[in-house]
TORFIZA-564272 format. One line per 2 residues: their letters; for each residue x, y, z negated of N, C-alpha, C, O. Coordinates in steps of 0.1 Angstrom, whole numbers. Atoms other than C-alpha are relative to their C-alpha. Layout:
REM residues N
a	X/Y/Z/X/Y/Z/X/Y/Z/X/Y/Z | ...
//
This chain:
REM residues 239
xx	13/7/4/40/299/-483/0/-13/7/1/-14/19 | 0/12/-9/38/263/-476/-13/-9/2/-18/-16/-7
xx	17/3/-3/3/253/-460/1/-15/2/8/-20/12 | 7/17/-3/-8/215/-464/-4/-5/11/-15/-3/14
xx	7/4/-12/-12/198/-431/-10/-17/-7/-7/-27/-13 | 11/13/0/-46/174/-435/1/-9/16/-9/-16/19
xx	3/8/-16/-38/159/-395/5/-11/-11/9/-10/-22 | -1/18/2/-34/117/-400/16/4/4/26/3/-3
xx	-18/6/-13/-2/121/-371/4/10/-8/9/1/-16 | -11/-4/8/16/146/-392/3/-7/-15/14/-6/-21
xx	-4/7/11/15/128/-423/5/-15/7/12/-20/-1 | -1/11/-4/22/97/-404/17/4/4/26/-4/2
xx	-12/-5/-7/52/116/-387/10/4/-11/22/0/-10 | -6/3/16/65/125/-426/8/-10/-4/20/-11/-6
xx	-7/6/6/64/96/-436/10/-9/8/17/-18/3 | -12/7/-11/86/82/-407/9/2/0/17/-7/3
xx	-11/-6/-1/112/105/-410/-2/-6/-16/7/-15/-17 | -5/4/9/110/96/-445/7/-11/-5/16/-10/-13
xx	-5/14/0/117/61/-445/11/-2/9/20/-10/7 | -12/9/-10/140/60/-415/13/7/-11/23/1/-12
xx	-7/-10/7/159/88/-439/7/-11/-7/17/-18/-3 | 0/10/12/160/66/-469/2/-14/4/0/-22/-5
xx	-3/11/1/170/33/-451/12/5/4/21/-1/-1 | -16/-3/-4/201/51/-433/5/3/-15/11/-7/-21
xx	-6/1/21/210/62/-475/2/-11/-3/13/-12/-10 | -2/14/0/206/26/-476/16/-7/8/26/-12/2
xx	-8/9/-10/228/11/-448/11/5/-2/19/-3/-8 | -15/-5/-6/259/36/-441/7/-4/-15/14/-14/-13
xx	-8/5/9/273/31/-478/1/-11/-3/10/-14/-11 | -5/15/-4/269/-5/-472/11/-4/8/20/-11/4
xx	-7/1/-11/284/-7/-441/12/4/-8/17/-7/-12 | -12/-7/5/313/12/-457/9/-9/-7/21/-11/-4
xx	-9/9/6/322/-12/-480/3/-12/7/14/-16/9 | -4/7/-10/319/-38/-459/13/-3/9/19/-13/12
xx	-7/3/-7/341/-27/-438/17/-3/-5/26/-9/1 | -14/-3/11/371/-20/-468/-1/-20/-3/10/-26/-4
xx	-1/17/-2/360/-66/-471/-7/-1/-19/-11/-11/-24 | 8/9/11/346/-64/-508/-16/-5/5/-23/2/12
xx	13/15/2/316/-89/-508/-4/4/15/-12/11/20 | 6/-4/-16/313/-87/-473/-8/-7/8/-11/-5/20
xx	8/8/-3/293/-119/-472/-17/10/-2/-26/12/5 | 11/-6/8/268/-100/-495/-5/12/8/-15/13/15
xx	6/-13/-14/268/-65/-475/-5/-5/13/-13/0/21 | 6/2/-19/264/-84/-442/-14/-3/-5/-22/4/1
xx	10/5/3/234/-102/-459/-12/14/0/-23/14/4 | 7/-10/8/221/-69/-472/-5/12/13/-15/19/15
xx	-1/-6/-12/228/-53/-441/-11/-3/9/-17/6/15 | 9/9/-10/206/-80/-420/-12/5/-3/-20/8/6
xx	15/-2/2/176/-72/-442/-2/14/5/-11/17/12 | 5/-17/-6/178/-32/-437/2/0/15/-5/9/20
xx	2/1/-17/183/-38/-399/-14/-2/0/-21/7/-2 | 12/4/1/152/-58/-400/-13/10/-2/-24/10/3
xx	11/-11/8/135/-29/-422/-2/8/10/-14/10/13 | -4/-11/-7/148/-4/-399/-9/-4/12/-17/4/17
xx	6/4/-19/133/-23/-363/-16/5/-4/-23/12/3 | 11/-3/2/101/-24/-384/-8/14/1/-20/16/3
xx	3/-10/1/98/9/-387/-4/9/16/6/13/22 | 7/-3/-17/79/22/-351/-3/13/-1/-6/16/-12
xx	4/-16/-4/71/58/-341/-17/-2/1/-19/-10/9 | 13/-3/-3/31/64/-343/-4/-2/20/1/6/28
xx	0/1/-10/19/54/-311/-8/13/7/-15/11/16 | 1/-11/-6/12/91/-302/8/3/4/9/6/16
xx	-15/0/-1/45/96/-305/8/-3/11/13/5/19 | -3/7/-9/56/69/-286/-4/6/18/3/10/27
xx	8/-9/-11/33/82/-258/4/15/6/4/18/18 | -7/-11/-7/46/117/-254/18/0/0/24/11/-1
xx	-11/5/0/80/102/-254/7/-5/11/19/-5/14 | -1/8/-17/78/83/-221/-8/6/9/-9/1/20
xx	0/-3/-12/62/108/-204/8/14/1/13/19/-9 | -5/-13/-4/75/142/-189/-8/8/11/-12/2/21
xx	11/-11/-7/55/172/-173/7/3/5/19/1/1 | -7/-11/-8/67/195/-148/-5/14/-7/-14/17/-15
xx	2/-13/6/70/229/-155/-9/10/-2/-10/17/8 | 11/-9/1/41/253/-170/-8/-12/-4/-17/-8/-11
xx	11/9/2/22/220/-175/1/-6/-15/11/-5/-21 | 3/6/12/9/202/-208/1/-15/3/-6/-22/11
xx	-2/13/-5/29/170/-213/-5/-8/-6/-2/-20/-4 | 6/13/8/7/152/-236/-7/-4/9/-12/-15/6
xx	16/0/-9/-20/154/-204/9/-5/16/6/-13/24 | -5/13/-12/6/143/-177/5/-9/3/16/-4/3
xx	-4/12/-8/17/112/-164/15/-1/4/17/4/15 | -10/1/-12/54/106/-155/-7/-18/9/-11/-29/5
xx	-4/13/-8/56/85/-122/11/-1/4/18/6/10 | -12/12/1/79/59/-126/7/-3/15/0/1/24
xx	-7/4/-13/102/47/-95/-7/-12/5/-5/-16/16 | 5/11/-4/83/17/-94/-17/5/4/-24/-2/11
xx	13/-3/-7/49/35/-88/6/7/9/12/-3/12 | -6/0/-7/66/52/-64/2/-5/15/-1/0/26
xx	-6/16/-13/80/20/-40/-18/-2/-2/-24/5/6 | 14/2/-2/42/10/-46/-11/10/8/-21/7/14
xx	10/-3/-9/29/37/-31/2/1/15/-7/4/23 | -4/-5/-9/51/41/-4/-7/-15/7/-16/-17/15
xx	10/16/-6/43/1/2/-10/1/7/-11/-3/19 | 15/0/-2/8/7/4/-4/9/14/-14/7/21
xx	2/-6/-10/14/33/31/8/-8/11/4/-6/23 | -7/4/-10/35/15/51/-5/-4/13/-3/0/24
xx	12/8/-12/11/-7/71/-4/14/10/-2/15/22 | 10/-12/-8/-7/26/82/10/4/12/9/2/24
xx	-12/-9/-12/29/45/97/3/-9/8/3/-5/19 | -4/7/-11/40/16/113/-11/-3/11/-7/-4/23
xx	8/2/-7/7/9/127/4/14/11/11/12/21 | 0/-12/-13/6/46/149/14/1/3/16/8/13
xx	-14/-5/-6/43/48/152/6/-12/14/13/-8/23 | 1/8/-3/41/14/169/-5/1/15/-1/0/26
xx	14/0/-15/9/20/190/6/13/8/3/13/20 | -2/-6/-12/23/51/205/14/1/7/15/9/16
xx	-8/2/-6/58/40/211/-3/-9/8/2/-7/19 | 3/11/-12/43/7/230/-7/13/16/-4/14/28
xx	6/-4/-12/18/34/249/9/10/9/8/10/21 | -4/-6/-9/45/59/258/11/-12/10/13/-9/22
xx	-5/4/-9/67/31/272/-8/-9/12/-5/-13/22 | 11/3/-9/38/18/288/-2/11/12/-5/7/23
xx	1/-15/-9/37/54/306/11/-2/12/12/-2/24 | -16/1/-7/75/52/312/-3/-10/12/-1/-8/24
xx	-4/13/-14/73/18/334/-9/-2/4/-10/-13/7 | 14/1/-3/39/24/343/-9/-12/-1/-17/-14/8
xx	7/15/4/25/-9/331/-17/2/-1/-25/-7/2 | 11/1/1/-5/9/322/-6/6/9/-17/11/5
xx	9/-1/-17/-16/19/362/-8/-12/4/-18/-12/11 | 10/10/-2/-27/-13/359/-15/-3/-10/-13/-5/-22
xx	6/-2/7/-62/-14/347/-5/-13/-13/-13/-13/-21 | 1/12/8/-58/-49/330/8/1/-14/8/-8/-23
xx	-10/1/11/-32/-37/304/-8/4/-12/-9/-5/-21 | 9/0/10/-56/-19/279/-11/-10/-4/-14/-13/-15
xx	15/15/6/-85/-47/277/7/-11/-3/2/-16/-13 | -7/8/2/-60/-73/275/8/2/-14/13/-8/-19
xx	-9/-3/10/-44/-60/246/-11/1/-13/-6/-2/-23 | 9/0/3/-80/-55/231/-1/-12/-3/1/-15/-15
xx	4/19/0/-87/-93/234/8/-6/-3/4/-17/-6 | -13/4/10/-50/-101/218/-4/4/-14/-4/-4/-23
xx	-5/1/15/-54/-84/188/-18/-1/-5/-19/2/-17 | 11/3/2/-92/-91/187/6/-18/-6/6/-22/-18
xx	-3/13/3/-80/-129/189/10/-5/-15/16/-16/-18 | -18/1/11/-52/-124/156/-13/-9/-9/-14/-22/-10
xx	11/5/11/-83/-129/132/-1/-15/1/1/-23/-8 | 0/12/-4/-89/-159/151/10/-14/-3/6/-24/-8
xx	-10/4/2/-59/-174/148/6/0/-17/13/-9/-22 | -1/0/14/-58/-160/109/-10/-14/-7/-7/-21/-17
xx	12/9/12/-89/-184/97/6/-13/7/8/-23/-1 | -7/13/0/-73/-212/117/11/-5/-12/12/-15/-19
xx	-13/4/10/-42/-211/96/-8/-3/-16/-5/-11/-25 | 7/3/12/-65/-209/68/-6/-16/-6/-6/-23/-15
xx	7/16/1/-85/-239/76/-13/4/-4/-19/-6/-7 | 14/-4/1/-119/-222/70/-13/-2/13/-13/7/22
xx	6/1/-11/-144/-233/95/-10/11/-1/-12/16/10 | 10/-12/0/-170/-207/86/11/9/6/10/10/18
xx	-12/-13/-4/-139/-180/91/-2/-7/14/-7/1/22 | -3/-5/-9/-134/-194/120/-10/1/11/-6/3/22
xx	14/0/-8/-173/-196/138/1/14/3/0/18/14 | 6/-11/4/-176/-163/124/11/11/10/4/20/15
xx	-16/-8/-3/-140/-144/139/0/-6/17/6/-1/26 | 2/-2/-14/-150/-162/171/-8/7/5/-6/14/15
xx	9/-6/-8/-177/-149/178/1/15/1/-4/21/10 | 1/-16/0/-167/-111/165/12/2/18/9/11/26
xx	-8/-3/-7/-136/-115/191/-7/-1/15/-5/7/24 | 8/-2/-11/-159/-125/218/-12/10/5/-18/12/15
xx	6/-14/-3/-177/-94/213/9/6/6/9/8/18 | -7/-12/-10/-149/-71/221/9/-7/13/18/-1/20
xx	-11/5/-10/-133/-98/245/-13/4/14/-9/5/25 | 6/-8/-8/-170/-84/265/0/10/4/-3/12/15
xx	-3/-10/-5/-163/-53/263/10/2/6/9/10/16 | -8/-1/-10/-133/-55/276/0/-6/15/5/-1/25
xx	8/6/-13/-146/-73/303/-5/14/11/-2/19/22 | 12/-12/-3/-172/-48/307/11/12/8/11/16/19
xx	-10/-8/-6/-142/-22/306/8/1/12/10/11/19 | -5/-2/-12/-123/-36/332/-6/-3/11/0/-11/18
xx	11/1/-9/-151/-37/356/-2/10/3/1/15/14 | 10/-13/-2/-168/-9/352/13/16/-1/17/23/8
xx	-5/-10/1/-148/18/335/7/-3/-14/1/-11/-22 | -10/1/15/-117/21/304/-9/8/-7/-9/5/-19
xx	11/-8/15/-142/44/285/-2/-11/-8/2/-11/-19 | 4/16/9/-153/10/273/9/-9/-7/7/-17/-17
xx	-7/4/11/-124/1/264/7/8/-13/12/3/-24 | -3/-9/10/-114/32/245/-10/-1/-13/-5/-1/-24
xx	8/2/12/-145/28/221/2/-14/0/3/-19/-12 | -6/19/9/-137/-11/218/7/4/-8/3/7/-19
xx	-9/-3/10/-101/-1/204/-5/10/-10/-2/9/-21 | 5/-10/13/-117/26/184/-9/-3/-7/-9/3/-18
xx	6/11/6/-144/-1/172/5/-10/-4/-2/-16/-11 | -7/9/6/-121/-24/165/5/4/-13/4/-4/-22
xx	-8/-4/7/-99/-1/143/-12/3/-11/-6/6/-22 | 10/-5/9/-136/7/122/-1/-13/-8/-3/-14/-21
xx	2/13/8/-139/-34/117/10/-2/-9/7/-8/-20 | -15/3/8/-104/-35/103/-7/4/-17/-8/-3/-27
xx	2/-5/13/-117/-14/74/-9/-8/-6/-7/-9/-18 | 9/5/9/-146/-34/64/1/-19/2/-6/-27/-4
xx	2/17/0/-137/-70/76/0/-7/-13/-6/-17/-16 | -1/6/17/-131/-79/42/-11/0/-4/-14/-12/-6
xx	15/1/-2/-166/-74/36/-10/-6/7/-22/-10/4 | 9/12/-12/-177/-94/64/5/-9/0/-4/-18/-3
xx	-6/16/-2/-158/-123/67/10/-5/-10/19/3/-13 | -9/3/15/-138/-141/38/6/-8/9/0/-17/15
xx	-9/5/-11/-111/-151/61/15/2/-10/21/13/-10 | -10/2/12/-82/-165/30/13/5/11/21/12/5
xx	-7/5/-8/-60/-168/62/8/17/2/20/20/1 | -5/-18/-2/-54/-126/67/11/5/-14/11/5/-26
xx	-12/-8/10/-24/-110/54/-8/12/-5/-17/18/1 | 5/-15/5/-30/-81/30/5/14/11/-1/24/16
xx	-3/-13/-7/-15/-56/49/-6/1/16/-9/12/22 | 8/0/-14/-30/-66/84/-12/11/6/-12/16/17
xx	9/-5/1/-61/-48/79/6/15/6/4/20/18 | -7/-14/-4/-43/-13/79/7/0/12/2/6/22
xx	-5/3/-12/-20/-23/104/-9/-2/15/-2/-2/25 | -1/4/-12/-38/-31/132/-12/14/-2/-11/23/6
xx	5/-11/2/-66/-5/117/9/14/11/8/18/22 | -8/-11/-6/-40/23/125/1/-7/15/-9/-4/22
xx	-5/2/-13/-26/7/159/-14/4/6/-16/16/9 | 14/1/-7/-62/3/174/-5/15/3/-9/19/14
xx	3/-9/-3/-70/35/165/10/15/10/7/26/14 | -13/-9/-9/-39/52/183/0/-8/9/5/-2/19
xx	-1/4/-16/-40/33/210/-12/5/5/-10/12/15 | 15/-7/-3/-81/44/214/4/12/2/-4/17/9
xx	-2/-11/5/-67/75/208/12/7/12/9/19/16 | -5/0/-9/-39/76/234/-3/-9/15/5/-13/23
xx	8/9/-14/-57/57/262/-10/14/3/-8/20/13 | 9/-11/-5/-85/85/261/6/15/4/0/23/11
xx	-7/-8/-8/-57/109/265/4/0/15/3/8/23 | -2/1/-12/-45/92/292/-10/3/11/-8/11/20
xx	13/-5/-12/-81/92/313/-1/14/3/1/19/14 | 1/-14/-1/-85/127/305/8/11/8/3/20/13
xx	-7/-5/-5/-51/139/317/7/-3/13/14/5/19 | -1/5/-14/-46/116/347/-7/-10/8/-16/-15/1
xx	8/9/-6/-61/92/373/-2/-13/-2/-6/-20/7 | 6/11/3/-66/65/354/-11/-7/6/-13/-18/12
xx	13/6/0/-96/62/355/-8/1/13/-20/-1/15 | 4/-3/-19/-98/70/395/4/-18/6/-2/-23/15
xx	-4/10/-9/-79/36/402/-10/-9/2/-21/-10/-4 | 9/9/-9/-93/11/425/-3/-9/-10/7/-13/-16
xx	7/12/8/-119/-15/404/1/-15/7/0/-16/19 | -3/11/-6/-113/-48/411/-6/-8/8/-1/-16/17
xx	10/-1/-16/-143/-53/431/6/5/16/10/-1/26 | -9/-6/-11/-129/-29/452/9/-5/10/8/-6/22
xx	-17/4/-3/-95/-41/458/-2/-15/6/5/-19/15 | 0/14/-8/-107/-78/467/-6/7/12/0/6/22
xx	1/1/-14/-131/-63/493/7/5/7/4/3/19 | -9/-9/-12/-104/-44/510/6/-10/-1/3/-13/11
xx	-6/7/0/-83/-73/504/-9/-10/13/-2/-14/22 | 8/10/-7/-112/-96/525/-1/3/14/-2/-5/23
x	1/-7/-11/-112/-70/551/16/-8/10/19/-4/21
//
């Protein structure tokens, strides 16, 4: 029994095979003679236009669409997505900034450990007030004078707290770096600073927050945060 399909895309799909059918019936017994040399100006001629015919002839763009993609297994491929090698490299891109940022920040802190650089309580705030100052240095290159009023004055906030920190106590500086790494995310919102690389943001985001992150380890697990304040150290020095 042969049941009538009323879909559009199956009659559409018909008539596709029908035509491409009926231009190959067309071509190959052209071609043929052709190739034996009678009128082989005329067959090539004849030939050109059924090429022509033939390109015209397109797959239904439903078609086309479950064509170029592919599902994984158990799944419905009209509904998934292949990703391409180039989305792919784009996403890995996009992540990049982030991994190198923490892979970065805690290889500087463990060799910081190693050669003890950071016994000194000037190494964390200092490093604070560096990558506080990048921005700075971004809107210069830009040439934005608002960018750069605006990026001074943010840097001179945490170039206080670091201050603050190495005075008083590194707790202050562990929430600076951990405040800093929060600005990262929305600077772009605050300040139109042309001068900033795209990927910066992430980048220093992550570092900041791994360094906040491995500094508060450090207090926690050793006497950091016991060493002599630099008050201290001059009056015994005056003595």
């Amino acid at each position: 029994m042969c049941h009538d399909s009323h879909d559009p895309l199956d009659r559409r799909v018909r008539l596709f095979l029908l035509r491409r059918e009926r231009l190959h019936l067309h071509v190959v017994p052209h071609a043929r003679r052709a190739r034996h040399g009678r009128g082989a100006q005329r067959h090539a001629a004849l030939l050109l236009r059924q090429r022509v015919r033939l390109r015209r002839v397109r797959l239904p763009a439903e078609l086309r669409l479950q064509r170029v993609t592919r599902a994984p297994a158990g799944s419905d491929p009209r509904t998934t997505p292949r990703r391409s090698l180039l989305h792919l490299l784009r996403s890995v891109s996009d992540r990049m900034p982030y991994v190198l940022g923490i892979v970065l920040a805690l290889a500087v802190g463990a060799y910081a450990t190693a050669m003890r650089l950071d016994r000194d309580r000037a190494f964390y705030p200092v490093l604070l007030i560096v990558f506080g100052s990048y921005y700075v240095l971004f809107a210069i290159l830009s040439g934005s004078a608002s960018a750069i009023v605006i990026e001074s004055l943010i840097t001179a906030g945490f170039a206080l707290v670091a201050s603050l920190g190495f005075r008083r106590s590194l707790w202050l500086v562990v929430a600076g770096l951990v405040a800093h790494g929060a600005m990262d995310l929305v600077h772009g919102q605050l300040v139109t600073n042309p001068g900033v690389p795209a990927w910066w943001p992430a980048w220093c985001m992550s570092y900041d927050v791994v360094a906040g992150a491995y500094l508060a380890w450090r207090l926690a697990r050793t006497d950091m945060a016991r060493t002599p304040r630099p008050s201290a150290t001059f009056a015994e020095a005056g003595r």
